[in-house]
PDB file of N, CA, C and O in Angstrom, chain B, residues numbered from 101:
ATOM      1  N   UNK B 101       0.835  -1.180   0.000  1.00  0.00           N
ATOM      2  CA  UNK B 101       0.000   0.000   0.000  1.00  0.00           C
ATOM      3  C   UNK B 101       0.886   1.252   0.000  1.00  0.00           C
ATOM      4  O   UNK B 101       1.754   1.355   0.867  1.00  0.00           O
ATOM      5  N   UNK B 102       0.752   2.006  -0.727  1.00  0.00           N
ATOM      6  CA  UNK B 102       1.459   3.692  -1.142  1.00  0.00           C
ATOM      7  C   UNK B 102       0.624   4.694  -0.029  1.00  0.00           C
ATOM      8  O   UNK B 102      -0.589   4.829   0.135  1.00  0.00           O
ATOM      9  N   UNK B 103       1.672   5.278   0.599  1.00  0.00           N
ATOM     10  CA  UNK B 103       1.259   6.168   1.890  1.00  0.00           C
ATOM     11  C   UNK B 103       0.974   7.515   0.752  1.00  0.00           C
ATOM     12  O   UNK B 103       1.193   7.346  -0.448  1.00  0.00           O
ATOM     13  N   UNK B 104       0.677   8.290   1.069  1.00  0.00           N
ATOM     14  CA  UNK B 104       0.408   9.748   1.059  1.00  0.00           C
ATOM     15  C   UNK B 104       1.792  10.382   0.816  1.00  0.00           C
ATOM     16  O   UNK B 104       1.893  11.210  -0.090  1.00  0.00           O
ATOM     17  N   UNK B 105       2.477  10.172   1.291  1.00  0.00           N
ATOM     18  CA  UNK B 105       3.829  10.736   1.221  1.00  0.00           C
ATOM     19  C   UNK B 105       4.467  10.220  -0.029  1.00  0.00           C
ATOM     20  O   UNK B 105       4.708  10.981  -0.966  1.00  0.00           O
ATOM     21  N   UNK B 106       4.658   9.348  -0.054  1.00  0.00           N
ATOM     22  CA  UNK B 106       5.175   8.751  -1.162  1.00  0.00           C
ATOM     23  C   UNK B 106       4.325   9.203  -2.364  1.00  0.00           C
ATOM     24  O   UNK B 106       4.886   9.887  -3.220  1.00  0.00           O
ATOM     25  N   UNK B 107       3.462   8.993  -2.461  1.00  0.00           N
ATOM     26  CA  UNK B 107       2.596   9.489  -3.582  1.00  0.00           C
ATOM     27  C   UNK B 107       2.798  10.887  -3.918  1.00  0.00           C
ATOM     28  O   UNK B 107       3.045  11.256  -5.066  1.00  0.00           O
ATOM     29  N   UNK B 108       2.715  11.513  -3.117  1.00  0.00           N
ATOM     30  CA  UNK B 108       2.893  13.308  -3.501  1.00  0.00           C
ATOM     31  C   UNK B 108       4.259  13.217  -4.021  1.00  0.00           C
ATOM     32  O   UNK B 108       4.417  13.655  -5.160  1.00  0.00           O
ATOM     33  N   UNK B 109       5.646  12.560  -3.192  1.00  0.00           N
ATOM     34  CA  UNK B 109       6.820  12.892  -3.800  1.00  0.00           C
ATOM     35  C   UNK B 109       7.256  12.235  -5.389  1.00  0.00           C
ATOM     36  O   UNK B 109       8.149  12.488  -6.197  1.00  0.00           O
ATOM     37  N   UNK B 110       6.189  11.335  -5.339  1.00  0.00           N
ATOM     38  CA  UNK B 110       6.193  10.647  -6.799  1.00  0.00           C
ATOM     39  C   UNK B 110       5.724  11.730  -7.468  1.00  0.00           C
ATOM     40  O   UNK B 110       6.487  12.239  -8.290  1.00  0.00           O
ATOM     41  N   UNK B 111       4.264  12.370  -7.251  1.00  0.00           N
ATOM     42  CA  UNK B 111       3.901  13.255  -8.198  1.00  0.00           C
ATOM     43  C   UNK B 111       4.170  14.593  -8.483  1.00  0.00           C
ATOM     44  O   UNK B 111       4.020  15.185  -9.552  1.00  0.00           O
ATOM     45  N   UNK B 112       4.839  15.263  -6.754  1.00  0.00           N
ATOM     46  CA  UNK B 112       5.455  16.457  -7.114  1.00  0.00           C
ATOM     47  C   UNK B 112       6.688  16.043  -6.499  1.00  0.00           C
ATOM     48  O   UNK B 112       6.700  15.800  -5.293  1.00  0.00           O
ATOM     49  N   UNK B 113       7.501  15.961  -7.049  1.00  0.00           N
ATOM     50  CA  UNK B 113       8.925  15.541  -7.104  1.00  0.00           C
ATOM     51  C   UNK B 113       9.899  17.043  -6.846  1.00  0.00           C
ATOM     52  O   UNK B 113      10.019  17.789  -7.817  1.00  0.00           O
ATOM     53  N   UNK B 114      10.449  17.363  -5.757  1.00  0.00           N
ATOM     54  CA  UNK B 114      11.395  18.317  -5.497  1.00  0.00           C
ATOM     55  C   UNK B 114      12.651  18.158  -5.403  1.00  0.00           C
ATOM     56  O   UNK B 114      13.187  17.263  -4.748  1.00  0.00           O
ATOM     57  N   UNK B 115      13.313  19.149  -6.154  1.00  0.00           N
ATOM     58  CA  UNK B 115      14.963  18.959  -6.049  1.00  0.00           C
ATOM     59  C   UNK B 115      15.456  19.988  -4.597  1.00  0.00           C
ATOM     60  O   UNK B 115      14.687  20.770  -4.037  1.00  0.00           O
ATOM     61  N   UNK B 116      16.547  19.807  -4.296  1.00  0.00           N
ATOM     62  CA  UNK B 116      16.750  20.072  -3.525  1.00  0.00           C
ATOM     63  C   UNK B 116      17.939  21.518  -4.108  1.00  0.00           C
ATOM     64  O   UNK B 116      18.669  21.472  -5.098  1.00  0.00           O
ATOM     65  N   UNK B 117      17.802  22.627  -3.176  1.00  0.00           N
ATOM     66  CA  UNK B 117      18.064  23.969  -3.526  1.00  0.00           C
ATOM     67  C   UNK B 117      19.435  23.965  -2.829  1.00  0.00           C
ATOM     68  O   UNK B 117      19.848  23.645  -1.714  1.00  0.00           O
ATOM     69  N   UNK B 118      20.266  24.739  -4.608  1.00  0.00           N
ATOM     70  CA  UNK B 118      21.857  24.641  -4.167  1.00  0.00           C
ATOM     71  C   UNK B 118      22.261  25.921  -3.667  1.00  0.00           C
ATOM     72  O   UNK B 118      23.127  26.141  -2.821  1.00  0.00           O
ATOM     73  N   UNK B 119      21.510  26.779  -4.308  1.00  0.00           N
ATOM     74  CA  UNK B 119      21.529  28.686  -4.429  1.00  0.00           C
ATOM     75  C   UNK B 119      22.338  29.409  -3.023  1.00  0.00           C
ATOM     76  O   UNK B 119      22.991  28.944  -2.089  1.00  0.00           O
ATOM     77  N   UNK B 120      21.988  30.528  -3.356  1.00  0.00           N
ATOM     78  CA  UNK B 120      22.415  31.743  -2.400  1.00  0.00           C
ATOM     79  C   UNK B 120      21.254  31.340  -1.191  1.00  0.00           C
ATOM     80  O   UNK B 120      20.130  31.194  -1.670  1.00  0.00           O
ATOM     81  N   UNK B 121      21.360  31.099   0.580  1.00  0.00           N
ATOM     82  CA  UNK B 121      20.008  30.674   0.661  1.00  0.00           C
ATOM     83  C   UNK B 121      19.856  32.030   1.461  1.00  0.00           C
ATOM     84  O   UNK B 121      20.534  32.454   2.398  1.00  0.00           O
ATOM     85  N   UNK B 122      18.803  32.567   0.837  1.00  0.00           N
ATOM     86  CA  UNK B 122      17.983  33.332   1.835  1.00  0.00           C
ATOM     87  C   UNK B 122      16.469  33.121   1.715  1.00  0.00           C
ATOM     88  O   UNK B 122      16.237  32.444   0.714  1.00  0.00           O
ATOM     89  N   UNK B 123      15.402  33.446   2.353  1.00  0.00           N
ATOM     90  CA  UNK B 123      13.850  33.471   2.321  1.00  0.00           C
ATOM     91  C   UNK B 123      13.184  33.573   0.972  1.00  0.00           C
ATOM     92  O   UNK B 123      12.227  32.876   0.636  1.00  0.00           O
ATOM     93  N   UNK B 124      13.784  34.530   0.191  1.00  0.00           N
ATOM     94  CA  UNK B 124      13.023  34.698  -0.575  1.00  0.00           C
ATOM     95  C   UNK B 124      13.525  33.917  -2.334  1.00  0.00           C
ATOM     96  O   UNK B 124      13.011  33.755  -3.441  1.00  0.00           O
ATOM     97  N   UNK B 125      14.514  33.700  -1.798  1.00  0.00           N
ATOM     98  CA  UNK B 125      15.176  32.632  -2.874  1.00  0.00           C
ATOM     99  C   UNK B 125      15.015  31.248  -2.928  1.00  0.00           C
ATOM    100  O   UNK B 125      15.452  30.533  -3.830  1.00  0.00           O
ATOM    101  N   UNK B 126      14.052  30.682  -1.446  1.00  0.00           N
ATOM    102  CA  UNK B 126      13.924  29.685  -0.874  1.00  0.00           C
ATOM    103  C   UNK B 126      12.026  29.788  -1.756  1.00  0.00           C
ATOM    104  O   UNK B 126      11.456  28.949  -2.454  1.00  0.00           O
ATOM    105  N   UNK B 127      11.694  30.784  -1.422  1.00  0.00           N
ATOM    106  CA  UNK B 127      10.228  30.988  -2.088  1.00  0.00           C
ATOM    107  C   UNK B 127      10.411  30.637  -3.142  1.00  0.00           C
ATOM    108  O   UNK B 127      10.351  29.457  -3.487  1.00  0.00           O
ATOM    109  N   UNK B 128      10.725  31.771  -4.022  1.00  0.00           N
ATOM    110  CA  UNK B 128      10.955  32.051  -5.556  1.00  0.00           C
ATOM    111  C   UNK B 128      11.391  30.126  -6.456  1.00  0.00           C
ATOM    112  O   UNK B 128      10.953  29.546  -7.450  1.00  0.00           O
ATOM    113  N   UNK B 129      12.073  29.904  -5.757  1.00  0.00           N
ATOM    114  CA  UNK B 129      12.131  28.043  -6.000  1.00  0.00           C
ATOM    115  C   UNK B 129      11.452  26.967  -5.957  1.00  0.00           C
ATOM    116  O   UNK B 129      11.339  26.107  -6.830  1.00  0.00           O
ATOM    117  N   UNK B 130      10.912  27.024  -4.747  1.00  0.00           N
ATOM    118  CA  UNK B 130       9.432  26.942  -5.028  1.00  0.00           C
ATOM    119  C   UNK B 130       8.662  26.944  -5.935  1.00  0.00           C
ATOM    120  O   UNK B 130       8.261  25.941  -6.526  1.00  0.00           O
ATOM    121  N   UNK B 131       8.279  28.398  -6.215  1.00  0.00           N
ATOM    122  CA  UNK B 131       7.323  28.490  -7.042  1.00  0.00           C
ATOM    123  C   UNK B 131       8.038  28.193  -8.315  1.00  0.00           C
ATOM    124  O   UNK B 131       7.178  27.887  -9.141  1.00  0.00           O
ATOM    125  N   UNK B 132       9.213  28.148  -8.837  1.00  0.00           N
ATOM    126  CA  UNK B 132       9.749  27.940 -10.291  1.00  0.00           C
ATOM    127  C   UNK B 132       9.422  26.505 -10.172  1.00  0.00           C
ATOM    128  O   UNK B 132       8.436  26.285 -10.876  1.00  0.00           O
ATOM    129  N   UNK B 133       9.888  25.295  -9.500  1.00  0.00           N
ATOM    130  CA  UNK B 133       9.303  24.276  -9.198  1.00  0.00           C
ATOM    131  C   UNK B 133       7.981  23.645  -9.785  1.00  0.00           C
ATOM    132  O   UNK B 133       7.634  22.847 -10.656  1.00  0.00           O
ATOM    133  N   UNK B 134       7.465  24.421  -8.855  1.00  0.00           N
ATOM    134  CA  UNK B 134       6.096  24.489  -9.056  1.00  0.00           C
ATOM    135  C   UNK B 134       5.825  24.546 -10.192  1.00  0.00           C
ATOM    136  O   UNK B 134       5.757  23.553 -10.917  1.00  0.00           O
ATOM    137  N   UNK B 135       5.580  25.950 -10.633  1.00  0.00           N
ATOM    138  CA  UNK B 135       5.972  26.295 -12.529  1.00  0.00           C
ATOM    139  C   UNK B 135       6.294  25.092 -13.433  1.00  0.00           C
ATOM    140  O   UNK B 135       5.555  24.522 -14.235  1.00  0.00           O
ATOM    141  N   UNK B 136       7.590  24.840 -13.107  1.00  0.00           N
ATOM    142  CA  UNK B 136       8.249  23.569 -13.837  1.00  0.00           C
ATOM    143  C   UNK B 136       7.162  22.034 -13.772  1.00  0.00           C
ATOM    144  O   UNK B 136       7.232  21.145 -14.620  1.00  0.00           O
ATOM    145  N   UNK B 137       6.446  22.020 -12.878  1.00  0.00           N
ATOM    146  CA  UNK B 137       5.577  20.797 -12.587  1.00  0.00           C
ATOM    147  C   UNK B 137       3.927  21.042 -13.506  1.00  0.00           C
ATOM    148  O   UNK B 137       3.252  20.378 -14.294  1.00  0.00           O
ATOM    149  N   UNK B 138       3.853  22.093 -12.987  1.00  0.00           N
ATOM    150  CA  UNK B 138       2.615  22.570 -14.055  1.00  0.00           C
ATOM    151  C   UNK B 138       2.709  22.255 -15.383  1.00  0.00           C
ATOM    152  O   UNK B 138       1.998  21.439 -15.970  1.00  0.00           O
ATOM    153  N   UNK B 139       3.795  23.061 -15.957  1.00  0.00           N
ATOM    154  CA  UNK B 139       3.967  22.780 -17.142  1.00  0.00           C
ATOM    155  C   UNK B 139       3.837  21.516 -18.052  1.00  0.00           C
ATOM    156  O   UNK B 139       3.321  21.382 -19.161  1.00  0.00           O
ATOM    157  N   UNK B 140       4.636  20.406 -17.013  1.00  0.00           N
ATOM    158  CA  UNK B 140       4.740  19.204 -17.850  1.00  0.00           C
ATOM    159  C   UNK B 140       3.300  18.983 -18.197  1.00  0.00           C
ATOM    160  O   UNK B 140       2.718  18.840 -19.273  1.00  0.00           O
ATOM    161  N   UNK B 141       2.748  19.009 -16.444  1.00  0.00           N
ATOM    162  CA  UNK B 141       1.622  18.685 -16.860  1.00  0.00           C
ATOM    163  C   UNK B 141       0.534  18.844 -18.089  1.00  0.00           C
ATOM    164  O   UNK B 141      -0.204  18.038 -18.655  1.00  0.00           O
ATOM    165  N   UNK B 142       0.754  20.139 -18.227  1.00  0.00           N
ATOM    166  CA  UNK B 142      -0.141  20.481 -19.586  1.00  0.00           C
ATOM    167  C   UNK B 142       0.289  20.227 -20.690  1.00  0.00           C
ATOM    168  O   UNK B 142      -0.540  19.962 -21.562  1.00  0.00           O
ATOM    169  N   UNK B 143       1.979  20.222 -21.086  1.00  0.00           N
ATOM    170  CA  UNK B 143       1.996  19.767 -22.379  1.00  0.00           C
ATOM    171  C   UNK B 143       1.825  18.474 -22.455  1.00  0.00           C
ATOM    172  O   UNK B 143       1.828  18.130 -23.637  1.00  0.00           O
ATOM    173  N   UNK B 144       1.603  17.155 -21.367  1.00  0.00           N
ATOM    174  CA  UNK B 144       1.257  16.047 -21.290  1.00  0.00           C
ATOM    175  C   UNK B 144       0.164  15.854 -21.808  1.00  0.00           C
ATOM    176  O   UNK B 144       0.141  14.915 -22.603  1.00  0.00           O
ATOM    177  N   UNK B 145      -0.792  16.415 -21.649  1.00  0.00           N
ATOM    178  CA  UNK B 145      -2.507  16.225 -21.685  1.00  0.00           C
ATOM    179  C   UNK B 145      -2.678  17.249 -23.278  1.00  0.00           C
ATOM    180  O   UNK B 145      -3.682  17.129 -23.980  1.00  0.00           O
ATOM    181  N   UNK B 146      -1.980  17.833 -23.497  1.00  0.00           N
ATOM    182  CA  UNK B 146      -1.905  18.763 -25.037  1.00  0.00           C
ATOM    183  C   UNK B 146      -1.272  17.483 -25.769  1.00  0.00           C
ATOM    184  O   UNK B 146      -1.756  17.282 -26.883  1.00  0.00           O
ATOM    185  N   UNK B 147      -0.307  16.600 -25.365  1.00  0.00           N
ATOM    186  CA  UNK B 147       0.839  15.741 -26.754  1.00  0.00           C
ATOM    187  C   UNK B 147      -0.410  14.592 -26.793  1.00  0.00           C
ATOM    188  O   UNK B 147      -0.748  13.939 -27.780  1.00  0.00           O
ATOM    189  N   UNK B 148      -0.975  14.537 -25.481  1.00  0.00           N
ATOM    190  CA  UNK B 148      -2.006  13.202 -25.469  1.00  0.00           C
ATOM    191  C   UNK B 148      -4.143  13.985 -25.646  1.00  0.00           C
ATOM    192  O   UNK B 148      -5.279  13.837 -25.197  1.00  0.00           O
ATOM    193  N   UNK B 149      -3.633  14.473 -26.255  1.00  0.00           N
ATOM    194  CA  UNK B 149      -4.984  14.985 -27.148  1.00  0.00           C
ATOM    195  C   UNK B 149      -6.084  15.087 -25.922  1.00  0.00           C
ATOM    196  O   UNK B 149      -7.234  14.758 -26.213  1.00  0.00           O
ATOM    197  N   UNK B 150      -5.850  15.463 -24.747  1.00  0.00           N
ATOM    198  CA  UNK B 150      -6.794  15.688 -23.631  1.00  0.00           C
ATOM    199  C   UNK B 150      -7.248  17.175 -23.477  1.00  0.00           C
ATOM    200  O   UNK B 150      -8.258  17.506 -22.855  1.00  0.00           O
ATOM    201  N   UNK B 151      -6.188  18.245 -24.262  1.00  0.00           N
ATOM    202  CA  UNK B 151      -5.627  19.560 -24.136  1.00  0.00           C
ATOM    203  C   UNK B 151      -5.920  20.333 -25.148  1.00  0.00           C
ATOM    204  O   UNK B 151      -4.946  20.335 -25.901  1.00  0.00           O
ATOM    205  N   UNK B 152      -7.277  21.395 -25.801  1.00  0.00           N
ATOM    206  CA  UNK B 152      -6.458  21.459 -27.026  1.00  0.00           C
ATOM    207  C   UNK B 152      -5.276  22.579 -27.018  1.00  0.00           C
ATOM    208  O   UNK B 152      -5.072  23.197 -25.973  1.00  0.00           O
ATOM    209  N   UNK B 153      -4.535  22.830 -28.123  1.00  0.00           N
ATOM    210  CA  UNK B 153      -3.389  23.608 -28.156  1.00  0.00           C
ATOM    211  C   UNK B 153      -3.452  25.049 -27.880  1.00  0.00           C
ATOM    212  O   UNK B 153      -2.392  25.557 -27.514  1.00  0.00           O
ATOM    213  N   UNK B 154      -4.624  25.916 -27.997  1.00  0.00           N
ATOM    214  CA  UNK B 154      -4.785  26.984 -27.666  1.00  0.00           C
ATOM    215  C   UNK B 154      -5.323  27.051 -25.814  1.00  0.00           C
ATOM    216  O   UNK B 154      -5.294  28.068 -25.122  1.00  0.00           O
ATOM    217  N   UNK B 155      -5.684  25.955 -25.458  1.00  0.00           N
ATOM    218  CA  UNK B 155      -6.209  25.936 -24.277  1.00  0.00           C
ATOM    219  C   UNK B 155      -4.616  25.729 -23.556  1.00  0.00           C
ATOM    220  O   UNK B 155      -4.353  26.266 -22.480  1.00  0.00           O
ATOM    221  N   UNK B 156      -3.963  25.179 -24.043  1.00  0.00           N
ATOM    222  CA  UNK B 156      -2.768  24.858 -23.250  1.00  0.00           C
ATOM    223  C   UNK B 156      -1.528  26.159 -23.387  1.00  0.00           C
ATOM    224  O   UNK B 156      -0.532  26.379 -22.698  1.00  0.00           O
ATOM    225  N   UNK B 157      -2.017  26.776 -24.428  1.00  0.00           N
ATOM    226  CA  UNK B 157      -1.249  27.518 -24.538  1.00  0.00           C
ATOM    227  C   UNK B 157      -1.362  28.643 -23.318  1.00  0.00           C
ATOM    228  O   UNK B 157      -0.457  29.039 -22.584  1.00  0.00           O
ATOM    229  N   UNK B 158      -2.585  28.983 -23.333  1.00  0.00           N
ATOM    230  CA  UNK B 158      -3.139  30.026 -22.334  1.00  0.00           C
ATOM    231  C   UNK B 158      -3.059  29.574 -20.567  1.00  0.00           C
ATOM    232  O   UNK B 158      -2.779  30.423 -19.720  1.00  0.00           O
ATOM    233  N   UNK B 159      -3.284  28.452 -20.292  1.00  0.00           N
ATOM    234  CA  UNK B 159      -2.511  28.046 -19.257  1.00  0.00           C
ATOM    235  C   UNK B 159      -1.546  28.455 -19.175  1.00  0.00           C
ATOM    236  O   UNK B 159      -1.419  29.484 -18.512  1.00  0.00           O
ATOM    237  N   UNK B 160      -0.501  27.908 -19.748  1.00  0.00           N
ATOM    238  CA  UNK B 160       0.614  28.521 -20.030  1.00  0.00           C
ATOM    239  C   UNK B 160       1.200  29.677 -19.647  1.00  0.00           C
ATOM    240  O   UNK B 160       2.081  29.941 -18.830  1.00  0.00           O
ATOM    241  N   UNK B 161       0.447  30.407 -20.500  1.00  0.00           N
ATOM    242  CA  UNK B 161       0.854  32.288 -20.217  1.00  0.00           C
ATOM    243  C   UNK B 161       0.713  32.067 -19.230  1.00  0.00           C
ATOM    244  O   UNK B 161       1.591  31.446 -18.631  1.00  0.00           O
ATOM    245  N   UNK B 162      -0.792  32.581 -18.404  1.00  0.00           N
ATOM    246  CA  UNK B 162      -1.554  32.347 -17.140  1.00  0.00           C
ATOM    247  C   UNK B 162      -0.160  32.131 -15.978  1.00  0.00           C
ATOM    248  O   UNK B 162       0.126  32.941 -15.098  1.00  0.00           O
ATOM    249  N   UNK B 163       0.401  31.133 -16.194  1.00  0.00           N
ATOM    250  CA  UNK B 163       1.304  30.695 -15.160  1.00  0.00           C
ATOM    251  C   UNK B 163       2.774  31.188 -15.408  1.00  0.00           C
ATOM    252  O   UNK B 163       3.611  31.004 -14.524  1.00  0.00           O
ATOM    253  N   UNK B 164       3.148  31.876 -16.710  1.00  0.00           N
ATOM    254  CA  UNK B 164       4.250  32.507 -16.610  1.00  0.00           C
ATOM    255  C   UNK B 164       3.910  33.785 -16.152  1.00  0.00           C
ATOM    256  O   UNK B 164       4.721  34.403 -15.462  1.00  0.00           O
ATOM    257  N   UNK B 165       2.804  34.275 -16.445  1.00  0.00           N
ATOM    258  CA  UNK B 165       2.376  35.823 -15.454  1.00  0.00           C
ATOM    259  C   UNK B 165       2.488  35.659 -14.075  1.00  0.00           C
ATOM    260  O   UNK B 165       3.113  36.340 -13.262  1.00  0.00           O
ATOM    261  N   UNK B 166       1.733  34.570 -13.905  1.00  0.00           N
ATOM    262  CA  UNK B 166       1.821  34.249 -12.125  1.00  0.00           C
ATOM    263  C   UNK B 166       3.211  34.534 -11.744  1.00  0.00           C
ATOM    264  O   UNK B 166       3.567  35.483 -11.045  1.00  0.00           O
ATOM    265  N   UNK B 167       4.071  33.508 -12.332  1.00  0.00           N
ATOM    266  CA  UNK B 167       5.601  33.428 -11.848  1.00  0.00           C
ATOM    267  C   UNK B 167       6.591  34.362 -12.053  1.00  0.00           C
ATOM    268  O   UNK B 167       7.655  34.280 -11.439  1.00  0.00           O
ATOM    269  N   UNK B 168       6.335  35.362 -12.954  1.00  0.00           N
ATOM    270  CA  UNK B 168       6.865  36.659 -13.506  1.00  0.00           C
ATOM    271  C   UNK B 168       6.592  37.613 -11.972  1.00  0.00           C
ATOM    272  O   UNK B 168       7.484  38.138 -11.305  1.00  0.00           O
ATOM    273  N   UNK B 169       4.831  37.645 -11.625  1.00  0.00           N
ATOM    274  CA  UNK B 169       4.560  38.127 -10.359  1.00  0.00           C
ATOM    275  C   UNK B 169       5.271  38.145  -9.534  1.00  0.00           C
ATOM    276  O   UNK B 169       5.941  39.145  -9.277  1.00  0.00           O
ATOM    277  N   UNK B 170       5.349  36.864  -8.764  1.00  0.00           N
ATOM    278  CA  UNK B 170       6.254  36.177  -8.291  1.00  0.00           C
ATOM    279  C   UNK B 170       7.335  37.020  -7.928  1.00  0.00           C
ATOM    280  O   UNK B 170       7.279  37.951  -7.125  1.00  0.00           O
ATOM    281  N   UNK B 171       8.257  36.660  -8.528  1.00  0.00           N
ATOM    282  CA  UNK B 171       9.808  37.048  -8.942  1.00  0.00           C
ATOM    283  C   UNK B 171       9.901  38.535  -8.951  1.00  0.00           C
ATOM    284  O   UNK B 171      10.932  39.055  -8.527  1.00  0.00           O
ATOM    285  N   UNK B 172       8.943  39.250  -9.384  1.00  0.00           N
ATOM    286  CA  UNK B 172       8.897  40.449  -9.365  1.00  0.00           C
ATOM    287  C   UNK B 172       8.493  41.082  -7.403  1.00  0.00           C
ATOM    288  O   UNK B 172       9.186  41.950  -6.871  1.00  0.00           O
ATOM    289  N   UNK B 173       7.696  40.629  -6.925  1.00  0.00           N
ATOM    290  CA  UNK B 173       7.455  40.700  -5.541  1.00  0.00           C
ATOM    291  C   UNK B 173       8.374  40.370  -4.681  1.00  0.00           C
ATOM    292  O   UNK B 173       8.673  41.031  -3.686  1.00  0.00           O
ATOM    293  N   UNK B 174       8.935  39.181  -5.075  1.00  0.00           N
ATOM    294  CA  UNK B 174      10.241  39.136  -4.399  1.00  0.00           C
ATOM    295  C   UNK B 174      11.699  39.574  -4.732  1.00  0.00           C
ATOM    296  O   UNK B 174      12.828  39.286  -4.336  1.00  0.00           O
ATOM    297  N   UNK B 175      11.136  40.408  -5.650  1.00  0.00           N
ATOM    298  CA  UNK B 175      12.648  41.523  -5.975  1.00  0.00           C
ATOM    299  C   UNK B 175      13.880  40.612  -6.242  1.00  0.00           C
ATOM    300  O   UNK B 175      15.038  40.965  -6.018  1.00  0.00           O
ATOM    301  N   UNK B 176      13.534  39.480  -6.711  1.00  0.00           N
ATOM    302  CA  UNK B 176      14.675  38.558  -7.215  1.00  0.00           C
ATOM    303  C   UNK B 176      15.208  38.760  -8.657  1.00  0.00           C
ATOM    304  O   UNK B 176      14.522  38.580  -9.663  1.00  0.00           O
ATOM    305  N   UNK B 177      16.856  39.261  -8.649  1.00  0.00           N
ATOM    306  CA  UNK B 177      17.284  39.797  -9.816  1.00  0.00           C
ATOM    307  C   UNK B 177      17.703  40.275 -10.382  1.00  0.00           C
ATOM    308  O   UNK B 177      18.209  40.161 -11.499  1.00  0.00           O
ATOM    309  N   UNK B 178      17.393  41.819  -8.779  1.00  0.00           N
ATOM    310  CA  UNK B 178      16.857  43.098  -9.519  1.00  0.00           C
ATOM    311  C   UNK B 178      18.365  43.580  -9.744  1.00  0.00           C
ATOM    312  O   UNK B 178      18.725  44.332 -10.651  1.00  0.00           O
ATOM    313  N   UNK B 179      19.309  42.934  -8.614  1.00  0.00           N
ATOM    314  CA  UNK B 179      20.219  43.444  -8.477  1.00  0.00           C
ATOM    315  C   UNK B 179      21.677  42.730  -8.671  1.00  0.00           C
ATOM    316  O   UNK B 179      22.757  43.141  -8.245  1.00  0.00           O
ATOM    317  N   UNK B 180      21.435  41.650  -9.366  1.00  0.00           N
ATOM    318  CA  UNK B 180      22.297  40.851  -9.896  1.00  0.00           C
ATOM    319  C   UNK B 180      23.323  41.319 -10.939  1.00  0.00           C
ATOM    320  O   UNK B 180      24.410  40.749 -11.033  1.00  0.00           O
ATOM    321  N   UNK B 181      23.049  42.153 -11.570  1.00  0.00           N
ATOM    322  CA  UNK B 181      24.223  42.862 -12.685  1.00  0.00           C
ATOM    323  C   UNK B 181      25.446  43.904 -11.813  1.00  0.00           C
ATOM    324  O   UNK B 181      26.616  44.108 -12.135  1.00  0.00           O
ATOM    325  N   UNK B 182      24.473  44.576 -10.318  1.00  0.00           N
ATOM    326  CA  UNK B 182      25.469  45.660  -9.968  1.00  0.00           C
ATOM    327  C   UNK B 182      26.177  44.555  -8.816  1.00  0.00           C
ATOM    328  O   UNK B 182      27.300  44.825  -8.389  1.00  0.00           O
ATOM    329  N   UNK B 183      25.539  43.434  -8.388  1.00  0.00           N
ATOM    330  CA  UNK B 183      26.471  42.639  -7.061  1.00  0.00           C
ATOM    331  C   UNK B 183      27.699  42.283  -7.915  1.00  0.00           C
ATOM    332  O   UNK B 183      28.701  42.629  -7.289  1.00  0.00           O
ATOM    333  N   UNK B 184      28.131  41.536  -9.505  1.00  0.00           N
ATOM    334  CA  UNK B 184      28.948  41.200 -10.130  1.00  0.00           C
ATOM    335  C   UNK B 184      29.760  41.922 -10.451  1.00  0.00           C
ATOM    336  O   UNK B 184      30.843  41.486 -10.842  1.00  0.00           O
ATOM    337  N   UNK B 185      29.435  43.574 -10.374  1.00  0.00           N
ATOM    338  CA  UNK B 185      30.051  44.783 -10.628  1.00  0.00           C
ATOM    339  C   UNK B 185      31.094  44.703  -9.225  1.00  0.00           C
ATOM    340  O   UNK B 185      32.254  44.629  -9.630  1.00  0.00           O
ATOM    341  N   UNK B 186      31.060  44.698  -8.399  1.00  0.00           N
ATOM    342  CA  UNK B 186      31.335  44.701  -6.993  1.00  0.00           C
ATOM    343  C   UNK B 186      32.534  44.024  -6.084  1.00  0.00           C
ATOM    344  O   UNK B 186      33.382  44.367  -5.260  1.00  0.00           O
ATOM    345  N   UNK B 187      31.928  42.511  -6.949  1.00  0.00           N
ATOM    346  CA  UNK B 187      32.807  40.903  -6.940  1.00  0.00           C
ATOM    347  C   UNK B 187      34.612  41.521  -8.007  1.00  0.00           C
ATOM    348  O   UNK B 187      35.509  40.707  -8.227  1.00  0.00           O
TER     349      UNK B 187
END
């Protein structure tokens, strides 16, 4: 018998975060994650004719806006060109 646990890590499968760690880089991974899991999903159900292609497409967007949000709220980025300036 398959516990609950096992099942979720089968179906949402997480890598484990190598990054800079702070809070919001710990979020932002997450949700790219996340992102990254969505996705398959839909082009799965689009390659296997469950999806049609404009419907999947718009998902799609939908969830790169979300994650654009995201990233943008957590000011992840913003300042990556002047920290290398610095180094």
């Amino acid at each position: 018998m398959i516990n609950n646990n096992d099942k979720n890590d089968f179906l949402y499968p997480r890598s484990p975060y190598h990054g800079k760690v702070q809070p919001k880089n710990l979020v932002f991974n997450a949700n790219l994650q996340e992102f990254a899991q969505q996705i398959s999903y839909i082009c799965n159900l689009e390659t296997g004719g469950k999806l049609p292609p404009n419907e999947a497409y718009k998902q799609i967007k939908s969830l790169w806006k979300e994650l654009k949000r995201s990233k943008k709220a957590l000011n992840i980025g913003k300042h990556t060109s002047e920290e290398g300036k610095n180094s």
